[in-house]
Backbone bond lengths (Angstrom), bond angles and torsions (degrees), N, CA, C in turn:
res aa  C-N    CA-C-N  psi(-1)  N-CA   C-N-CA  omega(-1)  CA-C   N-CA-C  phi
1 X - - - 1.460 - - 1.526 107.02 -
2 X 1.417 113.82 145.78 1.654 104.51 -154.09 1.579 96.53 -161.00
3 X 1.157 132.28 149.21 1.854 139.51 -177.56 1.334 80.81 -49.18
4 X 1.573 125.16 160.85 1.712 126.92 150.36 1.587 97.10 -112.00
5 X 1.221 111.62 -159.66 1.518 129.40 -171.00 1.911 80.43 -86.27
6 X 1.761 100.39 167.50 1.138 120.59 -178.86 2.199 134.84 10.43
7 X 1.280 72.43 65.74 1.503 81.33 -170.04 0.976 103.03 83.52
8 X 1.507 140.03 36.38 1.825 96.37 178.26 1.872 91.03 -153.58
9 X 1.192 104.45 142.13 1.658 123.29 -163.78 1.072 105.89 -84.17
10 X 1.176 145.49 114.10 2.198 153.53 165.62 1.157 85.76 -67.00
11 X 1.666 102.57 141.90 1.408 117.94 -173.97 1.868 89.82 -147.42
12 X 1.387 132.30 113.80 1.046 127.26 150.46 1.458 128.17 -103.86
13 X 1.368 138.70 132.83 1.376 159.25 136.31 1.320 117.60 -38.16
14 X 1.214 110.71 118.65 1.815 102.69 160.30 1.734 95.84 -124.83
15 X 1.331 110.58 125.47 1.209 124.35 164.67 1.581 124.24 -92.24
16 X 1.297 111.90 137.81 1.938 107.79 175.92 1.476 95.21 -155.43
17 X 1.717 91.49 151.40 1.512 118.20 -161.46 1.161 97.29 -104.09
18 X 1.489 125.06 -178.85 1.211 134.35 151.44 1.415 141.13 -24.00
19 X 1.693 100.22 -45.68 1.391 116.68 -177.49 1.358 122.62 -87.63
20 X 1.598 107.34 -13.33 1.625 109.49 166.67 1.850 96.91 106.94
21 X 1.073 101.85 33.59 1.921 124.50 -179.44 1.146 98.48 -127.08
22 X 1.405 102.29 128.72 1.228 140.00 -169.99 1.118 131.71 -131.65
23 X 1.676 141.24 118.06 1.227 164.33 -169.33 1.417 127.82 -123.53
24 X 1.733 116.36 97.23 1.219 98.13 -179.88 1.740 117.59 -121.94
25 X 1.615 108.26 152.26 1.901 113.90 -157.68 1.370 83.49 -106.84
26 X 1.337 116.93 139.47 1.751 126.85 145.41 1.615 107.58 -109.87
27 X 1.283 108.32 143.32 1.276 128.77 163.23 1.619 115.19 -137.83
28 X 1.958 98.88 163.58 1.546 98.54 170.40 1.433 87.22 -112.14
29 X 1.443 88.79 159.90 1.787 110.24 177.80 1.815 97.95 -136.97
30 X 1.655 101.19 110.27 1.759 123.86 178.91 1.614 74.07 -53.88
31 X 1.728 76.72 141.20 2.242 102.53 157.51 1.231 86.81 -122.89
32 X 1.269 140.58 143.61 1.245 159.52 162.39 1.914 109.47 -109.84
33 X 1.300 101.70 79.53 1.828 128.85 -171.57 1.646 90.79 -32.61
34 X 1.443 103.21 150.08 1.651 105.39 173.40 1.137 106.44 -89.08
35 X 1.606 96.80 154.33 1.593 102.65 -155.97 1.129 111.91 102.00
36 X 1.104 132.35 -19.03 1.328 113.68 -168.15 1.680 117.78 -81.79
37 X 0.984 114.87 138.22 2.087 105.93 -176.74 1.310 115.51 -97.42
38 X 0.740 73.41 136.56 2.341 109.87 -161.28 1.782 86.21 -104.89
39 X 1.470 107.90 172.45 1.351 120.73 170.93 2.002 109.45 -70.35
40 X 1.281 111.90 120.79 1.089 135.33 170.84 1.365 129.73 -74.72
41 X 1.247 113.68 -62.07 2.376 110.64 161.74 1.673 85.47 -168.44
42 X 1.442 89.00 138.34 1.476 104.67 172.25 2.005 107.15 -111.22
43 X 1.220 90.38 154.55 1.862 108.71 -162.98 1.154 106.84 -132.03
44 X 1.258 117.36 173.45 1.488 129.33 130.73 1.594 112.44 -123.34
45 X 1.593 92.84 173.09 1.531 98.64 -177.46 1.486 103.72 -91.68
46 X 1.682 116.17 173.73 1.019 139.42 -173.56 1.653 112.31 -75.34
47 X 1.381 121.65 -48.47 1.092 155.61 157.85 1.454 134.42 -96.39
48 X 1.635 140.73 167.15 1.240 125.04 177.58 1.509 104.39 -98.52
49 X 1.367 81.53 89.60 2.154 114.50 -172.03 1.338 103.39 -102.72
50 X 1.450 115.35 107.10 1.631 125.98 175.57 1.511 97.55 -48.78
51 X 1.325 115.46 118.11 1.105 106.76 155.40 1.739 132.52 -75.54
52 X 1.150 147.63 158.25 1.986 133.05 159.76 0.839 117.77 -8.72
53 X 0.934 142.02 115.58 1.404 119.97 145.30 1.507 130.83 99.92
54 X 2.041 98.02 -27.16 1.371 92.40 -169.37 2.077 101.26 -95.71
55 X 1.242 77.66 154.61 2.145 70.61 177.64 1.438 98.51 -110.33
56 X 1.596 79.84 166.26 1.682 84.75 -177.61 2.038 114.30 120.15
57 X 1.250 100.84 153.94 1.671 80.40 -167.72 1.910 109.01 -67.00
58 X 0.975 119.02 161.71 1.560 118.88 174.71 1.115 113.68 -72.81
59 X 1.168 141.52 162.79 1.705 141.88 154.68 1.148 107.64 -161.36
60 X 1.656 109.93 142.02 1.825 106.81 179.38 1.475 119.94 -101.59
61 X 1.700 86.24 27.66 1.577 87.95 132.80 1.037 156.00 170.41
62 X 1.959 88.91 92.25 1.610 132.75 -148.89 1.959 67.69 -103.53
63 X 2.067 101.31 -176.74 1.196 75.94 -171.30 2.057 58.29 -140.30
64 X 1.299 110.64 -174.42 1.552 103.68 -150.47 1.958 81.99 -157.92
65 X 1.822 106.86 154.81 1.345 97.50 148.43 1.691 99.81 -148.27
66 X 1.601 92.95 -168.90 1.948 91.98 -164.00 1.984 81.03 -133.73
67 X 1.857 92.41 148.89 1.342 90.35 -179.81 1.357 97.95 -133.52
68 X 1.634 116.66 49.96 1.235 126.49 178.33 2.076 119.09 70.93
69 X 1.468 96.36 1.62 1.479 90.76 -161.14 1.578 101.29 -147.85
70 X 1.865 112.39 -32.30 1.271 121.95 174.11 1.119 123.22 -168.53
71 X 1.532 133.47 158.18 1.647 122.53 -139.49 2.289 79.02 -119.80
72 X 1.704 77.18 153.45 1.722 83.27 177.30 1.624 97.78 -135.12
73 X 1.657 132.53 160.66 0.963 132.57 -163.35 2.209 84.88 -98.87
74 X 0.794 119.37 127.25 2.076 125.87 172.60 1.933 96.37 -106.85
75 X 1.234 134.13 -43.19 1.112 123.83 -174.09 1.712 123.12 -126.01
76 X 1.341 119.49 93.54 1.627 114.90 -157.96 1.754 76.19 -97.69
77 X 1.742 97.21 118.40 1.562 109.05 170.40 1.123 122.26 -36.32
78 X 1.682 110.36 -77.70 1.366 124.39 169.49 1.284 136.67 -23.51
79 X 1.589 120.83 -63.48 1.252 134.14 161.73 1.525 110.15 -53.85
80 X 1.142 118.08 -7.88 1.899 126.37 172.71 1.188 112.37 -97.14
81 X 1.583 116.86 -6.27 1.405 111.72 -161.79 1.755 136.31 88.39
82 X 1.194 102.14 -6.18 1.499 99.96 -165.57 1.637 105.41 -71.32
83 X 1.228 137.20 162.32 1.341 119.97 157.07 1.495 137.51 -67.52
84 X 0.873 125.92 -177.14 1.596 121.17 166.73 1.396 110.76 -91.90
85 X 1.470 103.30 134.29 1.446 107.70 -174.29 1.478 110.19 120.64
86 X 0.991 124.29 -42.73 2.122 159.15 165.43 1.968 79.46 -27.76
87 X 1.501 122.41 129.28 0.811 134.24 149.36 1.430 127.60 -137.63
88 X 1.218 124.43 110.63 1.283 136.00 -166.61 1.192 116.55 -76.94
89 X 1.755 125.52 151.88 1.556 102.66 -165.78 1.967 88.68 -156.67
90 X 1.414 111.28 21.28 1.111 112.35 168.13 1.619 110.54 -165.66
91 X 1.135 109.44 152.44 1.828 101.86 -176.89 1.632 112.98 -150.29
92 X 1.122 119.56 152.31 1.718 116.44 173.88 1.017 86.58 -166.69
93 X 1.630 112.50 129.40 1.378 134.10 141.59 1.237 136.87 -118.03
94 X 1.644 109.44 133.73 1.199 134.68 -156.02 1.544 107.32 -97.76
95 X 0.983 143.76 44.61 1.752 117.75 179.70 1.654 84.99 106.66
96 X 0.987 117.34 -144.55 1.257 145.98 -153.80 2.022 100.01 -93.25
97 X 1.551 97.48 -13.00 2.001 97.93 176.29 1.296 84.17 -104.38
98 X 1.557 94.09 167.68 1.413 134.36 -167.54 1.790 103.81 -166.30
99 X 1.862 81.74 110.14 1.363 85.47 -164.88 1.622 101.04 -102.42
100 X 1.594 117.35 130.80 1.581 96.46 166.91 1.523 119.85 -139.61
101 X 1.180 112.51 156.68 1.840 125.57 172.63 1.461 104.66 -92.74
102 X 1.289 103.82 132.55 1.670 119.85 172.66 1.355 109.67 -87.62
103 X 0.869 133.88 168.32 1.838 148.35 176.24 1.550 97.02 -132.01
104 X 1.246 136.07 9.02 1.582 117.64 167.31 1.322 110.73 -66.29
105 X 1.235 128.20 159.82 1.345 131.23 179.81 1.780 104.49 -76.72
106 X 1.747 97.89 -69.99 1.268 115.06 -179.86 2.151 125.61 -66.48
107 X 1.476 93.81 14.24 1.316 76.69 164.29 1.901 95.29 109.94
108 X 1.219 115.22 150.18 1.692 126.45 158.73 1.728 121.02 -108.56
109 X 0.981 127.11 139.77 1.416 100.21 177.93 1.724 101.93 -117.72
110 X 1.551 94.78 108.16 1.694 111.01 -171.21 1.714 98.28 -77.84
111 X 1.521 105.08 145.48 1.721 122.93 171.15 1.302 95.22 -61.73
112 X 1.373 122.29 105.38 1.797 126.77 158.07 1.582 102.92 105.21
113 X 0.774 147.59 -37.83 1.081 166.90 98.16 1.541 124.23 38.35
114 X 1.234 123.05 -92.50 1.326 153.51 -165.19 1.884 124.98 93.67
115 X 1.143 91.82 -158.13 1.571 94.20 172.68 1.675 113.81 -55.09
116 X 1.023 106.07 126.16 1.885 104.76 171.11 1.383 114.24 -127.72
117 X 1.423 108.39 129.79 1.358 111.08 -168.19 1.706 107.84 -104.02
118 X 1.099 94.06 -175.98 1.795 109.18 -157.98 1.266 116.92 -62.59
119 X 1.840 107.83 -31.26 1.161 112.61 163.79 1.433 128.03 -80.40
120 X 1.275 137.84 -2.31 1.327 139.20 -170.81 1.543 116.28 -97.98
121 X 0.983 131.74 -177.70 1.654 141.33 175.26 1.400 107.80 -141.34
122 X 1.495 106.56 131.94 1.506 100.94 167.08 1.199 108.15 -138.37
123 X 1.296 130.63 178.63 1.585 123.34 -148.39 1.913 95.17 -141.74
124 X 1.567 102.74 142.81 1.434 104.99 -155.62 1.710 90.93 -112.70
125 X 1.566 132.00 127.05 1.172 113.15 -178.46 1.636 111.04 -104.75
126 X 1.252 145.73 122.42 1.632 146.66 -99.18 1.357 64.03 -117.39
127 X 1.758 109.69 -67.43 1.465 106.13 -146.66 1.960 122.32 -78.79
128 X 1.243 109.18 -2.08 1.420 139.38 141.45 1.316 144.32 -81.55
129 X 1.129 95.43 -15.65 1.784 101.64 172.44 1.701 104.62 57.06
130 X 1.113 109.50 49.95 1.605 112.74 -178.57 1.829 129.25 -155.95
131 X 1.062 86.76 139.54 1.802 101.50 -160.89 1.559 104.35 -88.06
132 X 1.609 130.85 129.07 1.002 131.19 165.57 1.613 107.90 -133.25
133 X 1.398 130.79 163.61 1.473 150.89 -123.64 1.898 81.18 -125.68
134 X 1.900 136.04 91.94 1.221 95.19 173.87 1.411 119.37 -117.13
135 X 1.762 116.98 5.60 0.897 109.18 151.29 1.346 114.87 -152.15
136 X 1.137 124.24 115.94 1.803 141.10 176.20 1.652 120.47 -69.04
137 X 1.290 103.21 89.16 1.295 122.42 169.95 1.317 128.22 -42.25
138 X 1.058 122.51 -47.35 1.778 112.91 165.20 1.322 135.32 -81.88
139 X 1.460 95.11 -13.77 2.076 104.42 160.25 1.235 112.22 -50.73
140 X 1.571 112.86 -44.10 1.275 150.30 -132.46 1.786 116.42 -89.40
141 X 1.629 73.23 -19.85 1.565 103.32 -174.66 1.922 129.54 79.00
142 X 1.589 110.14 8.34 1.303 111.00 133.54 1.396 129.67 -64.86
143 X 1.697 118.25 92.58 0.958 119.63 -174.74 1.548 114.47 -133.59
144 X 1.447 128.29 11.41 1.396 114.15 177.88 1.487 124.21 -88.09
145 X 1.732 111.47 14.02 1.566 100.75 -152.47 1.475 141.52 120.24
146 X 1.207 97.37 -74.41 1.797 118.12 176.68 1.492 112.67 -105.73
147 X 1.189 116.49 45.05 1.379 126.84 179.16 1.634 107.73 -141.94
148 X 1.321 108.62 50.44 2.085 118.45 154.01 1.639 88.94 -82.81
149 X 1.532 78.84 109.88 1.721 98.57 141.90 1.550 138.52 -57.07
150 X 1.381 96.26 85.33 1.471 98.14 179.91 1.447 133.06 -77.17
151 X 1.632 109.18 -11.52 1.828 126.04 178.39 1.395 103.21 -132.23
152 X 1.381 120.69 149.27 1.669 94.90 -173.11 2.112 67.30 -163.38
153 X 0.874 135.48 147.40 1.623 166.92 111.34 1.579 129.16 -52.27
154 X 1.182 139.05 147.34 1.069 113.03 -176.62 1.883 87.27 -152.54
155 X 1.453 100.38 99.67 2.079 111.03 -170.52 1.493 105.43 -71.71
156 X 1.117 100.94 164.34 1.985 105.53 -168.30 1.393 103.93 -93.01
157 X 1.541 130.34 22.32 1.170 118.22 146.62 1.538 118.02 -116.11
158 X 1.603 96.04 37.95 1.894 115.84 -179.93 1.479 91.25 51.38
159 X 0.925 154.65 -29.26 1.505 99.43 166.70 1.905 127.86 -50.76
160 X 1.361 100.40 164.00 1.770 120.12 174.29 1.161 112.72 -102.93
161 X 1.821 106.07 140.06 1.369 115.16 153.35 1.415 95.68 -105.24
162 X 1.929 91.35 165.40 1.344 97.58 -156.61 1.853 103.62 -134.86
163 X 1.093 122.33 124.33 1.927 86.33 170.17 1.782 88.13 -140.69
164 X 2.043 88.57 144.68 1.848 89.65 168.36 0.811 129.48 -112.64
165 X 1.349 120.58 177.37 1.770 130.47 -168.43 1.448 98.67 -56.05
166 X 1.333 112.12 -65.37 1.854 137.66 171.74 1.180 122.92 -70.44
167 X 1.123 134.16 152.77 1.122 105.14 138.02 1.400 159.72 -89.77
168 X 1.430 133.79 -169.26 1.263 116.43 -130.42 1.835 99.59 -153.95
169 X 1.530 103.06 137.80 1.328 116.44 169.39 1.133 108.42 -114.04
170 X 1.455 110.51 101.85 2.084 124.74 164.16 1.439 100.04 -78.92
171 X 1.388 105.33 146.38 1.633 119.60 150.84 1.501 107.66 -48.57
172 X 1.131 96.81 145.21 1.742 128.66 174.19 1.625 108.66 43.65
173 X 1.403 108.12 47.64 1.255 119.64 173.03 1.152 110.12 -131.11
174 X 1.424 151.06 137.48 1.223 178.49 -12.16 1.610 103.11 130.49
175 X 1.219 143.92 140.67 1.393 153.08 149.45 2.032 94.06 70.76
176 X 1.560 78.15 -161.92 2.003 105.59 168.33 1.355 105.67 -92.53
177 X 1.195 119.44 118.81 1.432 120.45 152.06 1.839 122.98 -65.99
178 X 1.048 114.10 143.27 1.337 103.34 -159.93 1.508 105.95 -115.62
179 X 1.593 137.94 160.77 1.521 115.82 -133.82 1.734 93.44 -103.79
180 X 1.606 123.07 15.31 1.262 130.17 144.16 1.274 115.78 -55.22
181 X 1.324 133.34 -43.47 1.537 139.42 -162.92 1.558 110.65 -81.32
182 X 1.913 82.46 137.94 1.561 81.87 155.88 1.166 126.66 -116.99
183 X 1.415 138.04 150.31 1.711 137.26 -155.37 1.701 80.18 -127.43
184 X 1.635 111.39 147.15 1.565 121.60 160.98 1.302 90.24 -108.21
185 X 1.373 95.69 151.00 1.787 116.11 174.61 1.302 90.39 -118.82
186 X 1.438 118.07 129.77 1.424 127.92 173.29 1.358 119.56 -105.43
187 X 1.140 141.03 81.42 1.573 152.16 -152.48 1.360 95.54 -29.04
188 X 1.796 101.21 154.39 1.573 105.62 170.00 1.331 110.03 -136.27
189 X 1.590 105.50 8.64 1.654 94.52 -140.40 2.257 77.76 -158.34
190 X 1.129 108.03 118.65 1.551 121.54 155.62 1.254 121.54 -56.33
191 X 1.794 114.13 131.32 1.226 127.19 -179.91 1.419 112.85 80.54
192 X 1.129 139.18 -158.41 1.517 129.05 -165.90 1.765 108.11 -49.60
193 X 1.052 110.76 127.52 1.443 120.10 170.30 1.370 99.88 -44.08
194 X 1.384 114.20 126.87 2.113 125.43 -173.31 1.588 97.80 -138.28
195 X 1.599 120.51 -23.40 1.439 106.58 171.65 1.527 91.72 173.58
196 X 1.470 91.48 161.46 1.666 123.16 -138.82 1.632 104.22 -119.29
197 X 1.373 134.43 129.45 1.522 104.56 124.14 1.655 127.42 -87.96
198 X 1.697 102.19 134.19 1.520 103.56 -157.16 1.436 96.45 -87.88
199 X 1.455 133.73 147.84 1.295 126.07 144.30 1.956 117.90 -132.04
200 X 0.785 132.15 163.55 1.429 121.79 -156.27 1.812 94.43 -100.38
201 X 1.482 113.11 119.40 1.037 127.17 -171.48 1.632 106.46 -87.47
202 X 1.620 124.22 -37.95 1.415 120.00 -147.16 1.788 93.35 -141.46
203 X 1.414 144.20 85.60 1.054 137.58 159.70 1.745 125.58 -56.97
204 X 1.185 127.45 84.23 1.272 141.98 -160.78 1.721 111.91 -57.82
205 X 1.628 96.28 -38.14 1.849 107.76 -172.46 1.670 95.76 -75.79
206 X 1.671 109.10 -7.24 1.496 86.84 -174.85 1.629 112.05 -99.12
207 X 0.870 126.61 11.49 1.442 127.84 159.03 1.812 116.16 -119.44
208 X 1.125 110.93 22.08 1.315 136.37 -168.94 0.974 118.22 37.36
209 X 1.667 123.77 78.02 1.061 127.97 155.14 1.863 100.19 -106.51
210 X 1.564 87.20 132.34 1.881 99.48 -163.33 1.030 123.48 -154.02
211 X 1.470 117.96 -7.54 1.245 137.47 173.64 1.160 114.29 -89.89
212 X 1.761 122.56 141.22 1.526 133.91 -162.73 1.827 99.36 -66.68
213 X 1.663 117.63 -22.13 1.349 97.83 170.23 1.351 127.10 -82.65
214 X 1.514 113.41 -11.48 1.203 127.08 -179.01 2.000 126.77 -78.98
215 X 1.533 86.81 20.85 1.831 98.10 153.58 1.367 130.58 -44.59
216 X 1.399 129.76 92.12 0.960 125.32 -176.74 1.831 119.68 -60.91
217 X 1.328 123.63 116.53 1.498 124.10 -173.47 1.135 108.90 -118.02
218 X 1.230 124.26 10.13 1.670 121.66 -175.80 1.596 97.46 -149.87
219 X 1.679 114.21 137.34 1.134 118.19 -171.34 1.985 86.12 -160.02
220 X 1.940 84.37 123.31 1.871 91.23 152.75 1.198 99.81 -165.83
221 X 1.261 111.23 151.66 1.559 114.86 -162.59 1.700 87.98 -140.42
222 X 1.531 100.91 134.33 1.660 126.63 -155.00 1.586 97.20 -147.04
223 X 1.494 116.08 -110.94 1.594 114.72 177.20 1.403 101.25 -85.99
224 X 1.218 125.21 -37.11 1.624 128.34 153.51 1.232 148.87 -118.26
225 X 1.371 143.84 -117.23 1.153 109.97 175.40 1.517 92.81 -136.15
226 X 1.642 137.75 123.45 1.589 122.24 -149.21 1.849 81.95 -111.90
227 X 0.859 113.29 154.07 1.857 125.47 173.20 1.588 99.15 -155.01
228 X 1.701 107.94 134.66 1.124 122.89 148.64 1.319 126.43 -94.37
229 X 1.553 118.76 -179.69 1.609 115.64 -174.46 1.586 98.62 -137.90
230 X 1.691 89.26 147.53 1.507 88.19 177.76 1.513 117.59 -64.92
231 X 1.289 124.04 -20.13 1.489 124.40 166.63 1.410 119.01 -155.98
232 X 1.351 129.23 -137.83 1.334 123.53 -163.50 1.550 109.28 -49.58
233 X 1.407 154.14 170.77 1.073 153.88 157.68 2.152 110.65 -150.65
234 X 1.169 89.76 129.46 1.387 91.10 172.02 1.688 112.87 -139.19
235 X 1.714 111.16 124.49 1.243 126.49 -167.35 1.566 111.19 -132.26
236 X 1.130 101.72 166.15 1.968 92.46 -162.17 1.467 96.68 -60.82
237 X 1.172 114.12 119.72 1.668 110.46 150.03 1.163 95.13 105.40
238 X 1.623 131.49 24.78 1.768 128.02 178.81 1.533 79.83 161.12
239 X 1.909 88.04 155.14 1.316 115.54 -163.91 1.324 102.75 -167.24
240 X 1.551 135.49 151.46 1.114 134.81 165.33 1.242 114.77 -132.94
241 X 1.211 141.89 133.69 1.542 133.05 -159.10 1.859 107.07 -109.17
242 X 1.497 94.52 -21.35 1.625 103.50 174.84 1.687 102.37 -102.38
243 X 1.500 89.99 179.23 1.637 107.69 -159.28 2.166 90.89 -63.96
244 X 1.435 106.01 147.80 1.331 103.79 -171.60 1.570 89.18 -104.44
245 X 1.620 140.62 -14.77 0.927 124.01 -100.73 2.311 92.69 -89.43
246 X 0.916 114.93 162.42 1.641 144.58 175.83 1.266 106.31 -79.04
C-alpha cells in the first residue's frame, strides 16, 4: 500500500489458492484531505432572492446548498415541474431525493402527485424526474390550520422531526406546541407517512427561545442538533440582532 497520484492511495492484492495459483488486483482508493468542504445545509429562499453566484432566474422554490465557500442551485423548480407561485419553506436532500415543505396556504399542485398542502412533505426523485407523497400531514393529525411545516429533519431510523409555522396540536400530546418546538413523528403506518406516534423531540422555551421571531425554520441534527430562526434570536451565551432566518 503506497501514496497514489492526486490524493489517492494504490492498494494491491495478491491472491493464492490451494494449488499454488496466484492472482493479483491493484486499485486506487480517493483520500479526500481533511478539511476539505463537502455540502453543509441546503435551503430555499424566502422570496425569488438571487442567490451568489448561482445563475439563472431565482425562485423560492428552487432549493440551493452552501459548501462553506459557495452556493450551488440542487433543485430548479420549474424544470421539476412545480408551478409558479410554489414557495418552499423547508428542504432535505438525500442522495438523489429532495425532500420539500411548501408554505403556500392554498395548497401546490405537484406533477403525479396532486394538490399538496402546507402541512405535508413530498420527495422529488432528481435521477427520475418524479414526484412522490412522503409524508401527509393531516392523516397525521396536523389538522387545525396553523401547522405548515416550515423545518422538518428526516433521522436514519425514518422517523421525522417536525417544527411549525403556528402552533400546533399533535395527537397524544398534552397542551399547544409552540412554533419553537420540535415534535418526532415516529411512523406507524407503510408508504407515505398517514400517522405518527408523536413525542416532543426539541423544547424551545427551555433554552429560551420565546420570542414571536424566534420560529424555528431550519432543523438538522448531525453531532447535534443545528436550528435556525425565522429572525432575531437570543439564547444564553449567543444572540443575533438581525434576521437569523434558514
Amino acid at each position: 500500500c503506497e501514496p497514489g497520484a492526486a490524493g489517492g492511495v494504490y492498494v494491491a492484492v495478491r491472491f493464492t489458492d490451494s494449488g499454488g495459483r496466484f492472482a493479483t488486483e491493484s486499485f486506487v482508493i480517493s483520500v479526500q484531505p481533511a478539511g476539505t468542504p463537502g455540502v453543509l445545509l441546503h435551503f430555499s429562499t424566502g422570496a425569488n432572492t438571487a442567490v451568489p453566484g448561482v445563475s439563472g432566474t431565482a425562485d423560492a422554490a428552487d432549493g440551493y446548498s452552501w459548501d462553506g465557500t459557495s452556493f450551488a442551485r440542487v433543485l430548479d423548480a420549474t424544470e421539476a415541474g412545480l408551478p409558479s407561485g410554489a414557495n418552499v419553506d423547508g428542504v432535505k436532500v438525500v442522495g438523489s431525493q429532495i425532500y420539500l415543505s411548501f408554505s403556500n396556504d392554498t395548497g401546490v399542485a405537484v406533477p403525479g402527485v396532486g394538490t399538496v398542502q402546507d402541512e405535508d412533505i413530498v420527495v422529488y426523485d432528481s435521477s427520475a424526474s418524479t414526484w412522490s407523497l412522503f409524508f401527509d400531514g393531516s392523516a397525521a393529525g396536523l389538522t387545525t390550520g396553523d401547522e405548515d411545516v416550515d423545518a422538518f429533519d428526516i433521522l436514519t431510523d425514518g422517523s421525522v422531526l417536525i417544527s411549525t409555522l403556528g402552533n400546533a396540536l399533535v395527537p397524544g400530546l398534552a397542551g399547544t406546541l409552540a412554533d419553537e418546538d420540535v415534535v418526532r413523528c415516529v411512523p406507524t403506518s407503510s408508504g407515505p407517512i398517514a400517522s405518527c406516534t408523536w413525542n416532543v423531540y426539541f423544547d424551545g422555551s427551555d433554552v429560551a427561545l420565546t420570542a414571536t421571531s424566534e420560529d424555528v425554520d431550519g432543523i438538522s441534527v448531525g453531532s447535534g442538533l443545528y436550528l435556525s430562526t425565522i429572525g432575531a434570536y437570543s439564547v444564553t451565551g449567543l444572540s443575533n440582532a438581525t434576521n437569523a432566518g434558514g
